[in-house]
Backbone atoms as SQL, in Angstrom:
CREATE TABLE atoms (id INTEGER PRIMARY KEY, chain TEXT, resi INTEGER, resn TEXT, atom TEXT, x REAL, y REAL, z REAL);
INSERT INTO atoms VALUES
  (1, 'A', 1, 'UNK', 'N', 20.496, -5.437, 0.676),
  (2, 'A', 1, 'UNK', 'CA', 19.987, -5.448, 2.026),
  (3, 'A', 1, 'UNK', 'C', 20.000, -6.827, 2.686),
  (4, 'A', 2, 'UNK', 'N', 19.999, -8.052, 1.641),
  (5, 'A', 2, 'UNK', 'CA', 20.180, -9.298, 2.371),
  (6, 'A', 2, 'UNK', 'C', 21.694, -9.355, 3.602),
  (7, 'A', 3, 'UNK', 'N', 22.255, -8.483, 2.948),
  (8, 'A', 3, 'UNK', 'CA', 23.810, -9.023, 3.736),
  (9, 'A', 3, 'UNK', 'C', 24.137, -8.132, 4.550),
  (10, 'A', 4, 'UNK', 'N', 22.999, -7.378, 5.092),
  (11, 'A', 4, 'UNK', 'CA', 22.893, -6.973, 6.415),
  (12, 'A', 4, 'UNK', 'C', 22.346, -7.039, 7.659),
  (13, 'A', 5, 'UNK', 'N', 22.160, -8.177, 7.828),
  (14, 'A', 5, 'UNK', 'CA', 21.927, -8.870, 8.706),
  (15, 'A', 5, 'UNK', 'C', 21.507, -8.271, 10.567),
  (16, 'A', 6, 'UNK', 'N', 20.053, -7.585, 10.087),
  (17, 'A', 6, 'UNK', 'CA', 19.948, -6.981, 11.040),
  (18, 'A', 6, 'UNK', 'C', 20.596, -5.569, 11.241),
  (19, 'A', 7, 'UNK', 'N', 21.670, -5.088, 10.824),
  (20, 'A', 7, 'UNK', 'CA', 22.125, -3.602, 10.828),
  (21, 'A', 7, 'UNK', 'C', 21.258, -2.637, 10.531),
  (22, 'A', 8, 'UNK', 'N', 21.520, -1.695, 11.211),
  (23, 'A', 8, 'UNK', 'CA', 20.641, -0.463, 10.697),
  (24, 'A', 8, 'UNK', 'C', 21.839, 0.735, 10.309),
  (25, 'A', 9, 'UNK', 'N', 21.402, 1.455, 9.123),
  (26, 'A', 9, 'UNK', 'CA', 22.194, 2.505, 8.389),
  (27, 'A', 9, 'UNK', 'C', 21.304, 3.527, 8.248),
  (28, 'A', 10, 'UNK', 'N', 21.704, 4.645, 8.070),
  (29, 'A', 10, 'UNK', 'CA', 21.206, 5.861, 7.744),
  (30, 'A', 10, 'UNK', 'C', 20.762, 5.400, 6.168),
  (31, 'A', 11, 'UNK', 'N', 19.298, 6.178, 5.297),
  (32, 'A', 11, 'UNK', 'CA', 19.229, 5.736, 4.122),
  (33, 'A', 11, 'UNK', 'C', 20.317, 6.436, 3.140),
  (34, 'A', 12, 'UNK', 'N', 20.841, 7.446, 3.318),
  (35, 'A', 12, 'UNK', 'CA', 21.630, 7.545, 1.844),
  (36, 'A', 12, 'UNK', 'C', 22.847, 6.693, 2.540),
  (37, 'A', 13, 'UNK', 'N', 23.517, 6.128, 3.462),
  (38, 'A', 13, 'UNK', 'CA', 24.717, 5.351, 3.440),
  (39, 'A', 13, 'UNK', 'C', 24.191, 4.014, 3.003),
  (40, 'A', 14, 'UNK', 'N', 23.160, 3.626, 3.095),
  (41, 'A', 14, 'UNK', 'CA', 22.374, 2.335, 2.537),
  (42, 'A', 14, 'UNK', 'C', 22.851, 2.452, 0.909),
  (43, 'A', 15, 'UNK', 'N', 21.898, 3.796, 0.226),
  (44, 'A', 15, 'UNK', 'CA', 22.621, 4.154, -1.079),
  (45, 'A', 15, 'UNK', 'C', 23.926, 3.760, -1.301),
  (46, 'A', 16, 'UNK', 'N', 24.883, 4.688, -0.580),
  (47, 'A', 16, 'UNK', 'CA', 26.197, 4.406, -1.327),
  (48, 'A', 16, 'UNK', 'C', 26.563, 3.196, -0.835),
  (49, 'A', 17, 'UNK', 'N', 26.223, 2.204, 0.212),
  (50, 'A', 17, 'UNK', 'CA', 26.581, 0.676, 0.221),
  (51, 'A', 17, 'UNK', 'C', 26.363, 0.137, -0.827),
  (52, 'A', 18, 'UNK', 'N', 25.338, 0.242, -1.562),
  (53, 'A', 18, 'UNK', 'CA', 24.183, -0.833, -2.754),
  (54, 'A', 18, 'UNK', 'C', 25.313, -0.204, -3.989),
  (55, 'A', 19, 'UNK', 'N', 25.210, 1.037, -4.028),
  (56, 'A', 19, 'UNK', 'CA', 26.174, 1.600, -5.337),
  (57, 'A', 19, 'UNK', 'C', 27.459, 1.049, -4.751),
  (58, 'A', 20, 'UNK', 'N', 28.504, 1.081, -4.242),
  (59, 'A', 20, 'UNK', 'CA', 29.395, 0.408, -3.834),
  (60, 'A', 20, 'UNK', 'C', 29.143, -0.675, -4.118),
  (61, 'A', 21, 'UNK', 'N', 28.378, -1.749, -3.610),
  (62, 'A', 21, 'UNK', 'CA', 28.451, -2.979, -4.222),
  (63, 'A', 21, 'UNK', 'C', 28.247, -2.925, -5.441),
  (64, 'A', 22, 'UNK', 'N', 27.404, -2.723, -5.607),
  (65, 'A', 22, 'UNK', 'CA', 27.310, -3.183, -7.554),
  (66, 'A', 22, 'UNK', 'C', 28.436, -2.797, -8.208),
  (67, 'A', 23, 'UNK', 'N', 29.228, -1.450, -7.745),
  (68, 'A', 23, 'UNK', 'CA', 30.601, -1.305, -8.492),
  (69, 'A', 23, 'UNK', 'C', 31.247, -2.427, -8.255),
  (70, 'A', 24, 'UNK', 'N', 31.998, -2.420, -7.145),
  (71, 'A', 24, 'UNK', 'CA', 32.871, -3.572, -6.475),
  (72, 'A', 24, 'UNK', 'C', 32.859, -4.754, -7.402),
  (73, 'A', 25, 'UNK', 'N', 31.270, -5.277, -7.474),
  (74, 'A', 25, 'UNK', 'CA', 31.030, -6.790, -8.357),
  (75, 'A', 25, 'UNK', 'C', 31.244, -6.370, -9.642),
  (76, 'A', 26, 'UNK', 'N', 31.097, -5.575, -10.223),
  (77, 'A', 26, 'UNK', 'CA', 31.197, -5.393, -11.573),
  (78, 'A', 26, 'UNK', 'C', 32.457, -5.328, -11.441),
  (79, 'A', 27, 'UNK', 'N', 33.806, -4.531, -10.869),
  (80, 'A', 27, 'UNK', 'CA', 34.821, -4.580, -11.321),
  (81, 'A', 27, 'UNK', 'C', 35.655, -6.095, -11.248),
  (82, 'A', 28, 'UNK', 'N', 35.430, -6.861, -10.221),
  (83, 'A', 28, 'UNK', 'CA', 35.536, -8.195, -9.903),
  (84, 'A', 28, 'UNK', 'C', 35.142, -8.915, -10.679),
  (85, 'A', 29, 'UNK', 'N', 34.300, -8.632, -11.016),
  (86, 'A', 29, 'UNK', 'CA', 33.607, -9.768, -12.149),
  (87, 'A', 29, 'UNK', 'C', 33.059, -10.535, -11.019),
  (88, 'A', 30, 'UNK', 'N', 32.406, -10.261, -10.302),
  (89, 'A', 30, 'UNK', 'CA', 31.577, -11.351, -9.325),
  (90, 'A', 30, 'UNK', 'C', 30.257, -11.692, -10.117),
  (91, 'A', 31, 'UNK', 'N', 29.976, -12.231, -10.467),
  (92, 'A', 31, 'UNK', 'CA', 28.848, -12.556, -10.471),
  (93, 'A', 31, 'UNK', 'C', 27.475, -13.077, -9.539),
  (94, 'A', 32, 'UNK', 'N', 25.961, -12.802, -9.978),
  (95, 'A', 32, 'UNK', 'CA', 25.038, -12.436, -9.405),
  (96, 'A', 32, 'UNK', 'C', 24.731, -14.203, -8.344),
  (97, 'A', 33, 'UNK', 'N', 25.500, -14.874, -8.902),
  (98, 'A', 33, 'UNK', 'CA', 24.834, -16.581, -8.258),
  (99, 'A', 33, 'UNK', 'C', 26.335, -16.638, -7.443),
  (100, 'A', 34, 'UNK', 'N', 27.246, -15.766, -7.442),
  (101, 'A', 34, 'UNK', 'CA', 28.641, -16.381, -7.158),
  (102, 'A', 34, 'UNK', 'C', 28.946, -16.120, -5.533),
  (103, 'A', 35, 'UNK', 'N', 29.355, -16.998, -4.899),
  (104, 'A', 35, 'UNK', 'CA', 29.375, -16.517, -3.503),
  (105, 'A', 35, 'UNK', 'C', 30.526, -15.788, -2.467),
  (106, 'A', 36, 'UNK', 'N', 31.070, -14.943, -3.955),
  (107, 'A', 36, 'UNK', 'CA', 31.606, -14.072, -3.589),
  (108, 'A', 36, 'UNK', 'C', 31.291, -12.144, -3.147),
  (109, 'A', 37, 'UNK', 'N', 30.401, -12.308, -3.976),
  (110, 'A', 37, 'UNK', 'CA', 29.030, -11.287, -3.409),
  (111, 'A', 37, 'UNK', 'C', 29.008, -11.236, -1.835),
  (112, 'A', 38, 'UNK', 'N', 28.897, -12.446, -1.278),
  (113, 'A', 38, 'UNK', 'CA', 28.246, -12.165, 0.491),
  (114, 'A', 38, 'UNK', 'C', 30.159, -11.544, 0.834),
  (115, 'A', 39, 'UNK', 'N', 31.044, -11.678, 0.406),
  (116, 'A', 39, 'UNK', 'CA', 32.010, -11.685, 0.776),
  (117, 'A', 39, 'UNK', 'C', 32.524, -9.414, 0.676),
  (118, 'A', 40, 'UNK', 'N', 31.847, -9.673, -0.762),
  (119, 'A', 40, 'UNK', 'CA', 32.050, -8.328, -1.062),
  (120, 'A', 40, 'UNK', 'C', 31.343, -7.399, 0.218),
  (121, 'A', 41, 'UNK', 'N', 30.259, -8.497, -0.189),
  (122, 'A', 41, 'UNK', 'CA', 29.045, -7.067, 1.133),
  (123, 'A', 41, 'UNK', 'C', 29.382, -7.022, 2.382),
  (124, 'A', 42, 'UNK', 'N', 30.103, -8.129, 2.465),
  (125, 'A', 42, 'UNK', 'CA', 30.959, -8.227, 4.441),
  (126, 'A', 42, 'UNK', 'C', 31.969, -6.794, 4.502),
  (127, 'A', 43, 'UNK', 'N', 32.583, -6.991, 3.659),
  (128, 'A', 43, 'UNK', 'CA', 33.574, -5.923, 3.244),
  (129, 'A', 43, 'UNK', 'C', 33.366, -4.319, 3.449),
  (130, 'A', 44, 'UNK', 'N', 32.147, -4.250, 2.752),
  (131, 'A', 44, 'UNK', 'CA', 31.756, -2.945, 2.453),
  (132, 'A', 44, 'UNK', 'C', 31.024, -2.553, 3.294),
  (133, 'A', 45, 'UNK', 'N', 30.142, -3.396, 4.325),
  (134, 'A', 45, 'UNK', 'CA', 29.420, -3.499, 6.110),
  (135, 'A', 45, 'UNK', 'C', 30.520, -2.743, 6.994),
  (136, 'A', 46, 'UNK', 'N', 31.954, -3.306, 6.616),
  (137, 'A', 46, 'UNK', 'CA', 32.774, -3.078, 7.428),
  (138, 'A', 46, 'UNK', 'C', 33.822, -1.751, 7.779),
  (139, 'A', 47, 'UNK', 'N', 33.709, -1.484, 5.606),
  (140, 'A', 47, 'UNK', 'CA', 34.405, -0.060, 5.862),
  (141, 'A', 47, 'UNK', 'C', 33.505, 1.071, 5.848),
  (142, 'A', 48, 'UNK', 'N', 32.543, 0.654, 6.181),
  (143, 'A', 48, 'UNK', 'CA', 31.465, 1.811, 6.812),
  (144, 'A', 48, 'UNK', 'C', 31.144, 1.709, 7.958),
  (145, 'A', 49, 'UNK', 'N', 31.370, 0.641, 8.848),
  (146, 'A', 49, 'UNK', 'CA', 31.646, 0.571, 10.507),
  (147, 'A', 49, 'UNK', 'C', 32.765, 1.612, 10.761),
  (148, 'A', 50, 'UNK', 'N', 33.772, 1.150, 9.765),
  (149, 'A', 50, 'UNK', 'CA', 35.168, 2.213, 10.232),
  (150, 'A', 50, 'UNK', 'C', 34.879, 3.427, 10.081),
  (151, 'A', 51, 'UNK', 'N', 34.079, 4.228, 9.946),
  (152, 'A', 51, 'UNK', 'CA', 34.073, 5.343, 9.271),
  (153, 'A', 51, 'UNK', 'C', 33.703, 5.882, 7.528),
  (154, 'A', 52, 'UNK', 'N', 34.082, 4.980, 6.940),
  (155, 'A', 52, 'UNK', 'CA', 34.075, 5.347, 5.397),
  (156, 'A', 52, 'UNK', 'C', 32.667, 5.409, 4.870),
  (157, 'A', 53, 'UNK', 'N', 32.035, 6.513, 4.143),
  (158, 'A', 53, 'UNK', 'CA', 30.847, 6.421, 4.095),
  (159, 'A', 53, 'UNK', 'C', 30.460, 6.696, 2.292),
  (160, 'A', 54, 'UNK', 'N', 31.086, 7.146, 1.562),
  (161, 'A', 54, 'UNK', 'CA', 31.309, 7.443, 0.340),
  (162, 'A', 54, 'UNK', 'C', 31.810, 6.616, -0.870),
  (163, 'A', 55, 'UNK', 'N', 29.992, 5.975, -1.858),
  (164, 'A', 55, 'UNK', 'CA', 30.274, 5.016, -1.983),
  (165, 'A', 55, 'UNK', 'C', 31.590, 4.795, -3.301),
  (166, 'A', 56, 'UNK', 'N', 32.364, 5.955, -3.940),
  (167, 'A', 56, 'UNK', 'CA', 33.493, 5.690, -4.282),
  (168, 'A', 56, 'UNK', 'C', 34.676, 5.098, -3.621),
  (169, 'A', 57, 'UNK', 'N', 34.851, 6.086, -2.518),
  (170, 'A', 57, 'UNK', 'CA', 36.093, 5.588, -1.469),
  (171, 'A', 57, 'UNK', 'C', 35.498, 3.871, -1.206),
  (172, 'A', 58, 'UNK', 'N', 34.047, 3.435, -0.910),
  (173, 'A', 58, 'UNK', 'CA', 33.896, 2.329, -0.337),
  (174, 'A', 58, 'UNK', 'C', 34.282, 1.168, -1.749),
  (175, 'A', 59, 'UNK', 'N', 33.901, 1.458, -2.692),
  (176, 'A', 59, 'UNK', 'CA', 34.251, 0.616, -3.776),
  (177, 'A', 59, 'UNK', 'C', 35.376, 0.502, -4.005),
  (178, 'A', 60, 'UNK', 'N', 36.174, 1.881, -3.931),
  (179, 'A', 60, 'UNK', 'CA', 37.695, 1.503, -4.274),
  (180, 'A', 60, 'UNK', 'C', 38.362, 0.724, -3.363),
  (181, 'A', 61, 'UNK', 'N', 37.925, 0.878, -2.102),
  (182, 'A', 61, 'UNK', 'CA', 38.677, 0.122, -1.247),
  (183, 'A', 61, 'UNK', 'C', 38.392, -1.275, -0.742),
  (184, 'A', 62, 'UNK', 'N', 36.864, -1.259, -1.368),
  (185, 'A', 62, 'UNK', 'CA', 36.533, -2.911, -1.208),
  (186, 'A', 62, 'UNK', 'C', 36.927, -3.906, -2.366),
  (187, 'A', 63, 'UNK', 'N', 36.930, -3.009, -3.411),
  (188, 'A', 63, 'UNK', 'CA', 38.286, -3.763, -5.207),
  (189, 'A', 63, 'UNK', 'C', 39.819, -3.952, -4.286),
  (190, 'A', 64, 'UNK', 'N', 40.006, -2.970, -3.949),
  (191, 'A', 64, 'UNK', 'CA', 41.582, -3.313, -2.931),
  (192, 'A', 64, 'UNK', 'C', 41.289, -4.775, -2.067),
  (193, 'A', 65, 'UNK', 'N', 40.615, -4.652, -1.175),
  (194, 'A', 65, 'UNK', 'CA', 40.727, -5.574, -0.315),
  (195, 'A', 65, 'UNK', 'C', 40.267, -7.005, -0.794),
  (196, 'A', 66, 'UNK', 'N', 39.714, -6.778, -1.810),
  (197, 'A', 66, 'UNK', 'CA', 38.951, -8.105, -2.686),
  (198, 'A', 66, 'UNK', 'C', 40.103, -8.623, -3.263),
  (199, 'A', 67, 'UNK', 'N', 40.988, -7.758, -4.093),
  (200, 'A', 67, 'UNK', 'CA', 41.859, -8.079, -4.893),
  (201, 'A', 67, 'UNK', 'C', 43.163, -8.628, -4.055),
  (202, 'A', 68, 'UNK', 'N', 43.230, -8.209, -2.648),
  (203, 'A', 68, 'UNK', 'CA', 44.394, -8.610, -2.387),
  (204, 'A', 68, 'UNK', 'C', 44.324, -9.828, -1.455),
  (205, 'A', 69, 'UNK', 'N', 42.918, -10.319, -0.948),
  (206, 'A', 69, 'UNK', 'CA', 42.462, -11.656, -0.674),
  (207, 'A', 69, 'UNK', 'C', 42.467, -12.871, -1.361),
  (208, 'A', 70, 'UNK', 'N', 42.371, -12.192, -2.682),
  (209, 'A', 70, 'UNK', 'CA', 42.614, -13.294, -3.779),
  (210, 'A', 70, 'UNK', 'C', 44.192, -14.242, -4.193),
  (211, 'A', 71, 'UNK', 'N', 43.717, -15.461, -4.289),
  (212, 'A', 71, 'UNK', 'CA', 45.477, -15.957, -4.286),
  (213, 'A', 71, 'UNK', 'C', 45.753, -15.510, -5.513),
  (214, 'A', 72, 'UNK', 'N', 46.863, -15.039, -5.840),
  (215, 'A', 72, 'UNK', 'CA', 47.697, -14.546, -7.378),
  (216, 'A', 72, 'UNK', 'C', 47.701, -16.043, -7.492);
């Protein structure tokens, strides 16, 4: 809830945001001090602006977009 900054969500899309994140970081390997977290949660703010509300689809697609931000 920190990295929503004022937004308001319905409570179960709140749910699948929080479950979405914690997947997302776990598959990343983000860790809990790492400040790639605020980056994840920007992410996942965003593909639930678009529409996406399901926090599988939101994890899989915030591992996509994480992964392909990253320099190889």
């Amino acid at each position: 809830r920190p990295y929503l900054a004022g937004r308001t969500f319905a409570p179960e899309i709140i749910v699948a945001m929080s479950t979405a994140f914690e997947e997302a970081c776990k598959a990343l390997n983000v860790g809990a001090d790492s400040p790639t977290r605020a980056m994840v949660a920007r992410m996942i703010i965003l593909l639930v602006e678009e529409g996406h509300t399901r926090a599988d689809q939101l994890a899989a697609a915030a591992i996509k977009e994480m992964r392909g931000a990253q320099p190889t």
